[in-house]
BADO-705496 format. One record per residue (C-alpha): x, y, z; residue in one letter. Coordinates in nm, 3 decimals, decimal comma. Layout:
REM BADO-705496
<rec xx="X" yy="Y" zz="Z" res="a"/>
...
REM end
This chain:
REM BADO-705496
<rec xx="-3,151" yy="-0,592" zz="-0,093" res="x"/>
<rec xx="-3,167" yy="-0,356" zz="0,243" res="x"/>
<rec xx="-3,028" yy="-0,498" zz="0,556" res="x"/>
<rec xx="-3,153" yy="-0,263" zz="0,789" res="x"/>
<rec xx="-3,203" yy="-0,375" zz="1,094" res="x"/>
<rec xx="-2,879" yy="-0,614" zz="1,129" res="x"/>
<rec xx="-2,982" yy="-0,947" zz="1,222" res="x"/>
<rec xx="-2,852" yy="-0,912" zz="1,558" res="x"/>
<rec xx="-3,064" yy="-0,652" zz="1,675" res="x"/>
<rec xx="-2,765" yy="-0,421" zz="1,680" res="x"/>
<rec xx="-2,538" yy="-0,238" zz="1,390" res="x"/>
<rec xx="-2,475" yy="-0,377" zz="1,033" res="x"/>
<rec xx="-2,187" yy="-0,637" zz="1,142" res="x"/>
<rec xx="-1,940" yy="-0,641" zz="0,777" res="x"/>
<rec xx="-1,654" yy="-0,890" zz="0,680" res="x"/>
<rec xx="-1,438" yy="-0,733" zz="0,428" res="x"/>
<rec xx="-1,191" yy="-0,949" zz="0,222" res="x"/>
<rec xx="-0,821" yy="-0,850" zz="0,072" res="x"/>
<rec xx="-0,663" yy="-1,173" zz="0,135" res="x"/>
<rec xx="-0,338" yy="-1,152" zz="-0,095" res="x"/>
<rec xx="-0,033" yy="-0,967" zz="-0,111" res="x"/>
<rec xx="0,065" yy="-0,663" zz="0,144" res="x"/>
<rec xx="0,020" yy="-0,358" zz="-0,148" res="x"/>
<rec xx="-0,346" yy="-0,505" zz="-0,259" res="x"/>
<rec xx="-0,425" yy="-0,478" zz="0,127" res="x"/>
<rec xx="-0,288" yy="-0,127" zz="0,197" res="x"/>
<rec xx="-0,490" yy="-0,019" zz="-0,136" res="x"/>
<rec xx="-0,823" yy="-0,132" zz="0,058" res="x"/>
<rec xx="-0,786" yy="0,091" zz="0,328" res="x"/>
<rec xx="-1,002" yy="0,329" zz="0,126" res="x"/>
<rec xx="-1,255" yy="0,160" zz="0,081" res="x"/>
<rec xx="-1,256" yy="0,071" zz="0,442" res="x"/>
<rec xx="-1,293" yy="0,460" zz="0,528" res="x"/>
<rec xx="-1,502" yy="0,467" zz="0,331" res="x"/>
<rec xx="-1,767" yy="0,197" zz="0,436" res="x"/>
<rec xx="-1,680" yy="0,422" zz="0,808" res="x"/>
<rec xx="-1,736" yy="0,747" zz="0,669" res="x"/>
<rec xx="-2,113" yy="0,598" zz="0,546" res="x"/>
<rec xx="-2,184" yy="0,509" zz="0,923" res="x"/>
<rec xx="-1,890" yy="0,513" zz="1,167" res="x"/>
<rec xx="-2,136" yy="0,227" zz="1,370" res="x"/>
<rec xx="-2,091" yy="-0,003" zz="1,109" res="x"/>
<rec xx="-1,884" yy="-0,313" zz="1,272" res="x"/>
<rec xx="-1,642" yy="-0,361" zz="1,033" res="x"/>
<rec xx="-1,388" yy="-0,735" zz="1,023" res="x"/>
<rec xx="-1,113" yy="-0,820" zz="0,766" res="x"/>
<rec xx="-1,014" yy="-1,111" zz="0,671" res="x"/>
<rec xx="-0,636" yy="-1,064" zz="0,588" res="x"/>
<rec xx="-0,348" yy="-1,361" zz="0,641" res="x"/>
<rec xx="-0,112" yy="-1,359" zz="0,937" res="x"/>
<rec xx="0,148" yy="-1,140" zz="0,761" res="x"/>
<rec xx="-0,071" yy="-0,839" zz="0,708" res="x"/>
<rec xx="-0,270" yy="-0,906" zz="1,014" res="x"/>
<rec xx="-0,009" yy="-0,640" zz="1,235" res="x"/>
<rec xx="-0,098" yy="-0,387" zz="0,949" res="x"/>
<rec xx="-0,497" yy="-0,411" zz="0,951" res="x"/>
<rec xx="-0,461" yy="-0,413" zz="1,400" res="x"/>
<rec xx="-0,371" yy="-0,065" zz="1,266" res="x"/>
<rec xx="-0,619" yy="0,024" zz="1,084" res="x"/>
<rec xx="-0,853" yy="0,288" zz="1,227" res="x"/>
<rec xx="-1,121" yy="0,179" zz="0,996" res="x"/>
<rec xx="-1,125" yy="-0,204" zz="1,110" res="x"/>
<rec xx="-1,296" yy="-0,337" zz="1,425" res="x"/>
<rec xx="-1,191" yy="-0,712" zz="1,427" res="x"/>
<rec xx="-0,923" yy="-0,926" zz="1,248" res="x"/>
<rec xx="-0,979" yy="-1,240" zz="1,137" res="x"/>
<rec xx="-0,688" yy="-1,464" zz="1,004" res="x"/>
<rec xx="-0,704" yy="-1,668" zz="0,712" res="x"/>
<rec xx="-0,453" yy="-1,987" zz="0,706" res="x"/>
<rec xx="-0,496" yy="-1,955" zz="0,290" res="x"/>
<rec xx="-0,545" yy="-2,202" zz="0,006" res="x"/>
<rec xx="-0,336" yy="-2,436" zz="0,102" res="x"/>
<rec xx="-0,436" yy="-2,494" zz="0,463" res="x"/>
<rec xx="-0,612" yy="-2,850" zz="0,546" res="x"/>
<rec xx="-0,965" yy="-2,931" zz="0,576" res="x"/>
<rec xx="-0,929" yy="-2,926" zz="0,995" res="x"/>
<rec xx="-0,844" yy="-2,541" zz="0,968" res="x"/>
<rec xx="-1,091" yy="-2,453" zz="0,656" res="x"/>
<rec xx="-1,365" yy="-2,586" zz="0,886" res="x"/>
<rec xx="-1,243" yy="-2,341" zz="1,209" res="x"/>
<rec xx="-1,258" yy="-2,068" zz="0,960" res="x"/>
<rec xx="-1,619" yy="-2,112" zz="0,850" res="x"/>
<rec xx="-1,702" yy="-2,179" zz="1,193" res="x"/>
<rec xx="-1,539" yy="-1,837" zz="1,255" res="x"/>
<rec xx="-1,757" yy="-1,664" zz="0,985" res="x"/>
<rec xx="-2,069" yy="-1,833" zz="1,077" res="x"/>
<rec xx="-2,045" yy="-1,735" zz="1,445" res="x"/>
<rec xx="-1,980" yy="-1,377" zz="1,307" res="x"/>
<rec xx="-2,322" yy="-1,314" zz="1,214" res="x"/>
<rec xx="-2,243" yy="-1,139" zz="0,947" res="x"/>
<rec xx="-2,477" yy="-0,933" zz="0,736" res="x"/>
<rec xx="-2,264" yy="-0,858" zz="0,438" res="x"/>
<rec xx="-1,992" yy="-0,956" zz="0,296" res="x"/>
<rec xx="-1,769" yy="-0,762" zz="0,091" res="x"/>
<rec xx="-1,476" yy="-0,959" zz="-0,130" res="x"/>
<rec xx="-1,225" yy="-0,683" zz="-0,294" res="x"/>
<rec xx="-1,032" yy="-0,958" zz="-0,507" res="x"/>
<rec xx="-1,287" yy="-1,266" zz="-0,568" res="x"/>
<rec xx="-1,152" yy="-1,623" zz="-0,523" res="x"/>
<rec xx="-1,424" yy="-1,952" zz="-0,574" res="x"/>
<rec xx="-1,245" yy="-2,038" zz="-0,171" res="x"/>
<rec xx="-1,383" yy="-1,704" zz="-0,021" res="x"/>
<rec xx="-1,727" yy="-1,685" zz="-0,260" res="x"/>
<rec xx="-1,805" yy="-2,065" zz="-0,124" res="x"/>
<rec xx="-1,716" yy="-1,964" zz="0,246" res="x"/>
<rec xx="-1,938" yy="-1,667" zz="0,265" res="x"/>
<rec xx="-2,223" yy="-1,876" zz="0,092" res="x"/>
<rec xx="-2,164" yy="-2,175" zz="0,341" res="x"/>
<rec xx="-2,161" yy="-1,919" zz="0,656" res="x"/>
<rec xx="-2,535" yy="-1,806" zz="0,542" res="x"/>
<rec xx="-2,390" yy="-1,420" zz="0,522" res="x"/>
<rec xx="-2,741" yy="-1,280" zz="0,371" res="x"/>
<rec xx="-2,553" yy="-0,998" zz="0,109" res="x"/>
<rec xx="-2,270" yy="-1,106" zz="-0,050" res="x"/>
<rec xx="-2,101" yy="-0,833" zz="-0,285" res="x"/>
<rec xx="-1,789" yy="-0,892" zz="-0,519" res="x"/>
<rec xx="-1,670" yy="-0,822" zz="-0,855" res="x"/>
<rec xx="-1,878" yy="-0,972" zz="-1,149" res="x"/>
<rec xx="-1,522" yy="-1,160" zz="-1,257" res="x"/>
<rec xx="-1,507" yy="-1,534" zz="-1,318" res="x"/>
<rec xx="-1,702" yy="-1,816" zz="-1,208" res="x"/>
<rec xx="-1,643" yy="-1,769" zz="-0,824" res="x"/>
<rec xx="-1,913" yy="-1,478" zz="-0,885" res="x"/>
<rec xx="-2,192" yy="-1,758" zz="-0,840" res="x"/>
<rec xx="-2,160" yy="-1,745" zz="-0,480" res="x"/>
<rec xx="-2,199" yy="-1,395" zz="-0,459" res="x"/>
<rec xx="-2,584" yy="-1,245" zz="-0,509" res="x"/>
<rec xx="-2,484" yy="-0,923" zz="-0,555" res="x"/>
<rec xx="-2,220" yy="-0,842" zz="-0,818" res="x"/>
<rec xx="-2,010" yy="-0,511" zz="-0,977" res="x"/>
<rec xx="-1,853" yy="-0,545" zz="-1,341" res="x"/>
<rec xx="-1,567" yy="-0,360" zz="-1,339" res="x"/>
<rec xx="-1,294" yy="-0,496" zz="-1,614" res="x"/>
<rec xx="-1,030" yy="-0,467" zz="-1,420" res="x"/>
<rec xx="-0,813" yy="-0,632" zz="-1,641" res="x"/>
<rec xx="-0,827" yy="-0,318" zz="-1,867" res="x"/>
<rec xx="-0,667" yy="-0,148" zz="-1,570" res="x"/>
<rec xx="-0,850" yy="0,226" zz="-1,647" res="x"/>
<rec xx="-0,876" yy="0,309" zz="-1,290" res="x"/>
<rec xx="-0,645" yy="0,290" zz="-0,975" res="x"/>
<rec xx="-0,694" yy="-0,023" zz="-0,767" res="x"/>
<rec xx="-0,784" yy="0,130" zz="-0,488" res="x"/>
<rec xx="-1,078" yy="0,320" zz="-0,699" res="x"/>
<rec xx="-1,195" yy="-0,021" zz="-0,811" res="x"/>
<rec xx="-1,149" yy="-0,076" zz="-0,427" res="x"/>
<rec xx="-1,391" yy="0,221" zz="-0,362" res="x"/>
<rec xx="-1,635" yy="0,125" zz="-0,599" res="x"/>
<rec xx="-1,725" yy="-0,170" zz="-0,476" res="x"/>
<rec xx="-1,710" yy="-0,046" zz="-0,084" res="x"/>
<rec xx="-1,991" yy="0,221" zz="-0,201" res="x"/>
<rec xx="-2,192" yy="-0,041" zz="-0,411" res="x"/>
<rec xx="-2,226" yy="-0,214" zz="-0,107" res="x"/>
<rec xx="-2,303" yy="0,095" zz="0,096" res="x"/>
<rec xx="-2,579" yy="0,186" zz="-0,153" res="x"/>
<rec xx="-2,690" yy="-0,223" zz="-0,102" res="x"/>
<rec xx="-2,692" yy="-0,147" zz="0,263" res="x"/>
<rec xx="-2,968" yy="0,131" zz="0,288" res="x"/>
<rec xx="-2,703" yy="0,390" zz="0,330" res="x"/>
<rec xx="-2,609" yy="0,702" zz="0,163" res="x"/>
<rec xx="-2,274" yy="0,696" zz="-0,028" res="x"/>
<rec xx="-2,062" yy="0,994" zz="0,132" res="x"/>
<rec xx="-1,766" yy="1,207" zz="-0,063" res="x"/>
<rec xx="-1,519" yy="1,010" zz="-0,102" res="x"/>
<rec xx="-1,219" yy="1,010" zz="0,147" res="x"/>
<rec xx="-0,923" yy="1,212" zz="0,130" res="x"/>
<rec xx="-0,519" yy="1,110" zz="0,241" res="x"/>
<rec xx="-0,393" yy="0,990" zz="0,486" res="x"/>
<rec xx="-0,583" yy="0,681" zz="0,475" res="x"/>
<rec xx="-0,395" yy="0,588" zz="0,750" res="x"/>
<rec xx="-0,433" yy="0,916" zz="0,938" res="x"/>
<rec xx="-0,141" yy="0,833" zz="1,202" res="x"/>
<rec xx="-0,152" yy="1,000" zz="1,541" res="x"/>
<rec xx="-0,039" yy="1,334" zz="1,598" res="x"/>
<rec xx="0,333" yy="1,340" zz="1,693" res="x"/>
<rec xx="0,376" yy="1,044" zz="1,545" res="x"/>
<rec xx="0,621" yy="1,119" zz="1,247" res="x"/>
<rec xx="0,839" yy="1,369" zz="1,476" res="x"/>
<rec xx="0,869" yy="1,068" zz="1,706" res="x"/>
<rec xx="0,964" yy="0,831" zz="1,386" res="x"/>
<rec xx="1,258" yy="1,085" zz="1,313" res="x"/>
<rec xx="1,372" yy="1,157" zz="1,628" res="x"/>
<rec xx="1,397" yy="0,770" zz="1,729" res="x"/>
<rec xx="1,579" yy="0,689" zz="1,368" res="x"/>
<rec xx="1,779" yy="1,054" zz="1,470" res="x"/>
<rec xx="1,922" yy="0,842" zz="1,764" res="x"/>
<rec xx="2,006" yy="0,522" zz="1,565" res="x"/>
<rec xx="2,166" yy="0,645" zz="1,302" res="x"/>
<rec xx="2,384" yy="0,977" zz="1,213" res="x"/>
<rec xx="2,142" yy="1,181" zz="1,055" res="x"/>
<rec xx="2,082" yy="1,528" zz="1,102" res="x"/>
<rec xx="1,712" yy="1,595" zz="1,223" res="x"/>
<rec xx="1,643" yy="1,866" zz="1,014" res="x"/>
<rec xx="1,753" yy="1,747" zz="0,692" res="x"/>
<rec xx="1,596" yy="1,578" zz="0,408" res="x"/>
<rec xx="1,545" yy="1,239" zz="0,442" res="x"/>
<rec xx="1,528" yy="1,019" zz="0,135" res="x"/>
<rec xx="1,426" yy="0,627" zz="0,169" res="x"/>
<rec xx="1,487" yy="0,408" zz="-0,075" res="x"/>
<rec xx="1,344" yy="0,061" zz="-0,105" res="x"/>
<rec xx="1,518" yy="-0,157" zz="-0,339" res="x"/>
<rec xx="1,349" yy="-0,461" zz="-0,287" res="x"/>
<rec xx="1,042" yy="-0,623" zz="-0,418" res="x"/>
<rec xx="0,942" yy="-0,936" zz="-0,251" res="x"/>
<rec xx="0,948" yy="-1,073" zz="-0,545" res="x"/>
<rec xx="0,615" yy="-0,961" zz="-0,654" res="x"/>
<rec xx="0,718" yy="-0,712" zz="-0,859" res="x"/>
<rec xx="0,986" yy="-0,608" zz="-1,174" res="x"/>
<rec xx="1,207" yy="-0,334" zz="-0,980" res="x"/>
<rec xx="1,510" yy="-0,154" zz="-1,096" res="x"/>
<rec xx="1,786" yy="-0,344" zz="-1,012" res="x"/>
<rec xx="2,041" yy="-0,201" zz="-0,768" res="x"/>
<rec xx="2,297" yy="-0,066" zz="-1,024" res="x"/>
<rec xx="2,008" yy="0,213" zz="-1,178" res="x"/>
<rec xx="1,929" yy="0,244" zz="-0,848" res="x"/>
<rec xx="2,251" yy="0,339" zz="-0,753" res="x"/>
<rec xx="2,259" yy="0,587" zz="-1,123" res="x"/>
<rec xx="1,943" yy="0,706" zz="-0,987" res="x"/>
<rec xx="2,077" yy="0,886" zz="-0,619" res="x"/>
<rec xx="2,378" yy="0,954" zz="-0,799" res="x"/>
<rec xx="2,203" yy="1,193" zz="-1,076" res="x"/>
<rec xx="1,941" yy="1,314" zz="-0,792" res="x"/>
<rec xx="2,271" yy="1,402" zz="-0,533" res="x"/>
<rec xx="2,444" yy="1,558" zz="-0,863" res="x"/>
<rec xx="2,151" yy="1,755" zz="-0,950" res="x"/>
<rec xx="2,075" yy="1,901" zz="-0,613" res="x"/>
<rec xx="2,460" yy="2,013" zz="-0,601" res="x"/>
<rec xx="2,443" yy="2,220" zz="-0,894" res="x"/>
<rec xx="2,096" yy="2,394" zz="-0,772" res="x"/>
<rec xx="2,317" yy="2,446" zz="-0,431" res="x"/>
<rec xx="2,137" yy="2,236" zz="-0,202" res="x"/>
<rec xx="2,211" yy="1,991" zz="0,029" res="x"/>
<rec xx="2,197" yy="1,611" zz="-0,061" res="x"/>
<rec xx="1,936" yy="1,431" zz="0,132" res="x"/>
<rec xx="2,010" yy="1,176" zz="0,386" res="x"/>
<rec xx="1,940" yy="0,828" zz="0,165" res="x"/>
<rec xx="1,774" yy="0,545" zz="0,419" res="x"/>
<rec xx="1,765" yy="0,179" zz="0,243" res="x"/>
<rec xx="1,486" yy="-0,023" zz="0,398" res="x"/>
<rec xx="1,464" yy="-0,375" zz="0,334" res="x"/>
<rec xx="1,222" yy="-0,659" zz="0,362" res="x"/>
<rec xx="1,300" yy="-0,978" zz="0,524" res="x"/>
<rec xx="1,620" yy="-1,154" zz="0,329" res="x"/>
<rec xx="1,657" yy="-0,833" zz="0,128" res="x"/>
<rec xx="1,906" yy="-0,706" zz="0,391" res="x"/>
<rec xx="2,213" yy="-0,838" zz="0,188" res="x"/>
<rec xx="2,084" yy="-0,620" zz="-0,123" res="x"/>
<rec xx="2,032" yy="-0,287" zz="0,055" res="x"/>
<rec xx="2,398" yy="-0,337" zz="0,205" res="x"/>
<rec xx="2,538" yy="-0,425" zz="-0,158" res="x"/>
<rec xx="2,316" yy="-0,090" zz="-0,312" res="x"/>
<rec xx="2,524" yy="0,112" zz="-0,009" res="x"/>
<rec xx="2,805" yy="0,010" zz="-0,066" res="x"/>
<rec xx="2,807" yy="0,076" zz="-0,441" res="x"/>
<rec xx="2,697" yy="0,488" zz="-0,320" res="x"/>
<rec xx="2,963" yy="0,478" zz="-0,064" res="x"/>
<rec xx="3,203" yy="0,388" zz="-0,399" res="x"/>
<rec xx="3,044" yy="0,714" zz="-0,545" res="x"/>
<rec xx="3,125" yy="0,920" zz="-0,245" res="x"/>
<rec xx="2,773" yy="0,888" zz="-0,127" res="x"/>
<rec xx="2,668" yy="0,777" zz="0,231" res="x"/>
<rec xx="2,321" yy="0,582" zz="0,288" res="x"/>
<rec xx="2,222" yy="0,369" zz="0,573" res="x"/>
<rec xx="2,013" yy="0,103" zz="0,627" res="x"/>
<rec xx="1,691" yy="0,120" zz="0,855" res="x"/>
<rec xx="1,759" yy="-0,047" zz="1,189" res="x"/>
<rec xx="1,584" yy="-0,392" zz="1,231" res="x"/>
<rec xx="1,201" yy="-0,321" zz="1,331" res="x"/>
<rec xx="1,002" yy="-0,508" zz="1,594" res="x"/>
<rec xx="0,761" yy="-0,604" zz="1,328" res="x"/>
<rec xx="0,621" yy="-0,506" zz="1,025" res="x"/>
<rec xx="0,371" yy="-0,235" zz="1,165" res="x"/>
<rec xx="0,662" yy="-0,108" zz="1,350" res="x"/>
<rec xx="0,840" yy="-0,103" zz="1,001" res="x"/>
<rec xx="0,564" yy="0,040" zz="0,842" res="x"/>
<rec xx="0,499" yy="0,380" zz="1,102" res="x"/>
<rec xx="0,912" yy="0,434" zz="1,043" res="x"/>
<rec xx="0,832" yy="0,539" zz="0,683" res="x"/>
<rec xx="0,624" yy="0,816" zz="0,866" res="x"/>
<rec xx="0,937" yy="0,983" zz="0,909" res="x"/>
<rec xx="1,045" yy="0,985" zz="0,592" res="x"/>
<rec xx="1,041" yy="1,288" zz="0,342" res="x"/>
<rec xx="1,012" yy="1,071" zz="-0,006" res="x"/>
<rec xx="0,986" yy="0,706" zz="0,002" res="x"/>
<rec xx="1,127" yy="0,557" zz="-0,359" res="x"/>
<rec xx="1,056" yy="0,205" zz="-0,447" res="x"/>
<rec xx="0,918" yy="-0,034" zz="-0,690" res="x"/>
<rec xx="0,551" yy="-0,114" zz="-0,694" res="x"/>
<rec xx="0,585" yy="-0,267" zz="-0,376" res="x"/>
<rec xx="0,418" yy="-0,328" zz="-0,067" res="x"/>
<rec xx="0,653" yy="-0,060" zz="0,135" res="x"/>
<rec xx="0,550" yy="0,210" zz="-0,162" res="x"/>
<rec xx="0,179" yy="0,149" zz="-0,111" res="x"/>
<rec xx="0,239" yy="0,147" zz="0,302" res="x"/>
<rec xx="0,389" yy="0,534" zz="0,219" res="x"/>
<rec xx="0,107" yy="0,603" zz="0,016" res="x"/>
<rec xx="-0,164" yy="0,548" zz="0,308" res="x"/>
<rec xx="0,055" yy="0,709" zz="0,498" res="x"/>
<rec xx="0,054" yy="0,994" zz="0,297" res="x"/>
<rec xx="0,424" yy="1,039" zz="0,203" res="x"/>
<rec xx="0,553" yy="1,165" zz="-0,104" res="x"/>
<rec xx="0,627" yy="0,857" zz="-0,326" res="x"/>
<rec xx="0,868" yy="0,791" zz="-0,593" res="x"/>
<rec xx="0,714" yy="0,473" zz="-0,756" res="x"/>
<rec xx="0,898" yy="0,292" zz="-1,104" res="x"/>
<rec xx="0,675" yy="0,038" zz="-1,284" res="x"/>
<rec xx="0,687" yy="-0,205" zz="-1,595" res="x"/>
<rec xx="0,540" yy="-0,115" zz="-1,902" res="x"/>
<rec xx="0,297" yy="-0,454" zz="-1,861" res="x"/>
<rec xx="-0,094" yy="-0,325" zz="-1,857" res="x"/>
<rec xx="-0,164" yy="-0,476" zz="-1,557" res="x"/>
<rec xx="0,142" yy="-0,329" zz="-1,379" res="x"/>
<rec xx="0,072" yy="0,017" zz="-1,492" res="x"/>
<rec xx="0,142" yy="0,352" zz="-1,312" res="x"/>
<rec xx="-0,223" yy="0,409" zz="-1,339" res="x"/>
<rec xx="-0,355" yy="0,073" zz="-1,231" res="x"/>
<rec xx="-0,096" yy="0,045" zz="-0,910" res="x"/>
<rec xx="-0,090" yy="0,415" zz="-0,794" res="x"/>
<rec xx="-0,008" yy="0,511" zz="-0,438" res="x"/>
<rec xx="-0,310" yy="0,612" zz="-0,260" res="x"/>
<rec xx="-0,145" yy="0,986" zz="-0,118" res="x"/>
<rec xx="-0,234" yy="1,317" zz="-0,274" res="x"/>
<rec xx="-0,143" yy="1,351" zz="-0,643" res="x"/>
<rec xx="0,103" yy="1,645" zz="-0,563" res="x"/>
<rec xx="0,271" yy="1,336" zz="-0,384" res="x"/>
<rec xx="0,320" yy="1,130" zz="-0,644" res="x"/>
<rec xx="0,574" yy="1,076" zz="-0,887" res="x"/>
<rec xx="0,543" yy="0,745" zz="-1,111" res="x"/>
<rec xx="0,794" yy="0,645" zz="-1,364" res="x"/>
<rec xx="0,756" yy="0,335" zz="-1,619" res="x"/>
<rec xx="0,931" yy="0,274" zz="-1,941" res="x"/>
<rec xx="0,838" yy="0,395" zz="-2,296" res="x"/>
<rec xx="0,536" yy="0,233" zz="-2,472" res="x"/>
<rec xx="0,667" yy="-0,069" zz="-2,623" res="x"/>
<rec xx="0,878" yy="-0,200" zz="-2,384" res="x"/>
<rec xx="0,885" yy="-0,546" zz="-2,282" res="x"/>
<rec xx="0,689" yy="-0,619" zz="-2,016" res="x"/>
<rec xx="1,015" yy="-0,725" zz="-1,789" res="x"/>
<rec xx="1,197" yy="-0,494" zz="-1,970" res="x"/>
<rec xx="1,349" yy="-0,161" zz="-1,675" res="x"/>
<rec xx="1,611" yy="-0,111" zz="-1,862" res="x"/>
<rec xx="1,444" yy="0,162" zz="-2,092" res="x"/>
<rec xx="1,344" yy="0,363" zz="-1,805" res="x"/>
<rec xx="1,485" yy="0,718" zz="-1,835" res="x"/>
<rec xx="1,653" yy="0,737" zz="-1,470" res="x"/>
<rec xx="1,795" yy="1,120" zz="-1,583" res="x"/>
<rec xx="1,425" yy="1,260" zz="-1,646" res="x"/>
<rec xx="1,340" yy="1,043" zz="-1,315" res="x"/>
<rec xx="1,619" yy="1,226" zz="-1,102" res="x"/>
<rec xx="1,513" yy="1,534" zz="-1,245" res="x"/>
<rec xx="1,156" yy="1,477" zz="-1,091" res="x"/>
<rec xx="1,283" yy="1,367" zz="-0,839" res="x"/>
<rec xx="1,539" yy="1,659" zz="-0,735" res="x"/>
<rec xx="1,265" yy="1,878" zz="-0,779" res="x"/>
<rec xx="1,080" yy="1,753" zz="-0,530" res="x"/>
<rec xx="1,353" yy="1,790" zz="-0,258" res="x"/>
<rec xx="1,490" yy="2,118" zz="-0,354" res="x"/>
<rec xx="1,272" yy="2,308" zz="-0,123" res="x"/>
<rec xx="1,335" yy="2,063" zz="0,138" res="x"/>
<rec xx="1,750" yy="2,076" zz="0,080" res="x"/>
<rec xx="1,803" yy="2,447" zz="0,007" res="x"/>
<rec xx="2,082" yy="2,634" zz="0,150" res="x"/>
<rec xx="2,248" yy="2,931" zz="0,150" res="x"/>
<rec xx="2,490" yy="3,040" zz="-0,113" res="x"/>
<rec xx="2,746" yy="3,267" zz="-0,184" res="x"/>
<rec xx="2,680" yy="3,507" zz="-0,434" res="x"/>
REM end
């Protein structure tokens, strides 16, 4: 099926949906560039919920955000919404993570192409569908992402270009000297130094490390770049709404080991959050929402994972360049909860490496 020309008269008008947690959102933005990169006229709309709605205003790949008020909203707002999509005109629509809710919407709104993944029965709204097995979890999400952005490219009339490269959230220029030299200001860091953030949150969406390896972890990485005579990094602990109390517990434990770390000042938001990990120089996390925002932006990543299949390394990798990513997950045979296997000295190894040409110094013979 070839939409060409839109049934406005004008460009192909697309609604693209991620409509669940902030990491599955920031690993759409490739396929987003994607669907641009095909024809940068394409109108592109998301349909994202209100918390990732500052994120996706963002976006240079998105033309219009639409909010969705979710599962549970009543029937009053479910109607505004497909009133919303039906005034839209759309002429495709494009559902990364299928739900029967968003399959039935599109269907209702009359969108003529409707593309998602051939996965349970919500695929009977769709008339155009991709198997993919996710649930073997062979490819990165945000491949599976891509997949399905240049299935519905091909759908379209188009041709499928190369494949993006990082950023996927190219960020203006200036932009991370302007990060450091506002957090510069806040806090006592030295501007030219390393700077290491550390998120040890999750949101609860994810098995972490829990503050005491994390606290192993910068000791063995500060201990490591000492005997290579470099300087430590600065270590920045970020924190999600009601994890403040956690990144202040994980500081002091360092500042027990003769380690200083701050916390991130409070951010306006959380795009404002998210443009402050610009200025970092490694961003180390769980697989977490903040990990995935570094990735699009690009930043080197430090990312720990459970051994589950769905929850793997390869499934949940950052978007960034590969010689930006480090991944850690516990041996085969873990249990799937189970962090406690993780080898945190071969992970501060890693890790060290990384900063050692940002920390070097001079020595004394």
């Amino acid at each position: 099926m070839t939409l060409s020309p839109a049934r406005d008269g004008g460009h192909p008008r697309l609604l693209v949906v991620r409509n669940d947690k902030l990491g599955d959102f920031m690993l759409a933005w490739p396929a987003l560039a994607c669907l641009k990169a095909a024809e940068p006229a394409l109108h592109v709309s998301v349909l994202v919920p209100a918390y990732t709605a500052p994120l996706a205003r963002q976006c240079p790949w998105i033309d219009e955000v639409l909010l969705d008020p979710g599962d549970d909203a009543g029937r009053e707002a479910q109607r505004a919404l497909l009133d919303t999509l039906r005034a839209g005109r759309f002429d495709a629509l494009l559902t990364l993570f299928s739900t029967p809710r968003i399959g039935w919407l599109g269907w209702r709104a009359g969108i003529p192409l409707r593309l998602a993944p051939a996965t349970k029965w919500a695929q009977l709204f769709y008339n155009r569908r991709v198997t993919q097995r996710r649930s073997r979890s062979e490819k990165p999400e945000y491949v599976y992402n891509l997949e399905l952005a240049e299935a519905l490219v091909e759908a379209l009339g188009l041709a499928v270009p190369p494949r993006p490269a990082p950023p996927f959230w190219p960020l203006p220029a200036g932009t991370r000297e302007a990060e450091r030299a506002r957090l510069a200001d806040e806090l006592p860091l030295a501007p030219a130094a390393c700077w290491a953030f550390l998120h040890p949150g999750s949101g609860g969406s994810a098995v972490n490390l829990t503050l005491e390896q994390y606290a192993r972890l910068v000791v063995a990485v500060d201990a490591r770049l000492d005997a290579a005579g470099a300087e430590r990094p600065c270590w920045v602990l970020t924190a999600g709404p009601g994890e403040e109390a956690a990144a202040d517990r994980l500081r002091e434990r360092l500042a027990e080991a003769a380690i200083t770390a701050h916390r991130l000042p409070a951010r306006r938001g959380i795009d404002d959050f998210a443009r402050s990990l610009a200025a970092a120089d490694l961003f180390v996390a769980g697989s977490t929402g903040p990990l995935h925002i570094a990735g699009a932006l690009d930043r080197p990543t430090a990312g720990f994972y459970p051994s589950r299949r769905s929850a793997t390394p390869l499934r949940w990798q950052t978007c960034n360049a590969k010689a930006h990513r480090l991944a850690f997950c516990p041996p085969e045979g873990a249990g799937e909860r189970d962090m406690s296997s993780i080898d945190l000295d071969a992970a501060a190894t890693r890790i060290a490496e990384h900063l050692l040409p940002l920390s070097t110094r001079e020595t004394t013979p």
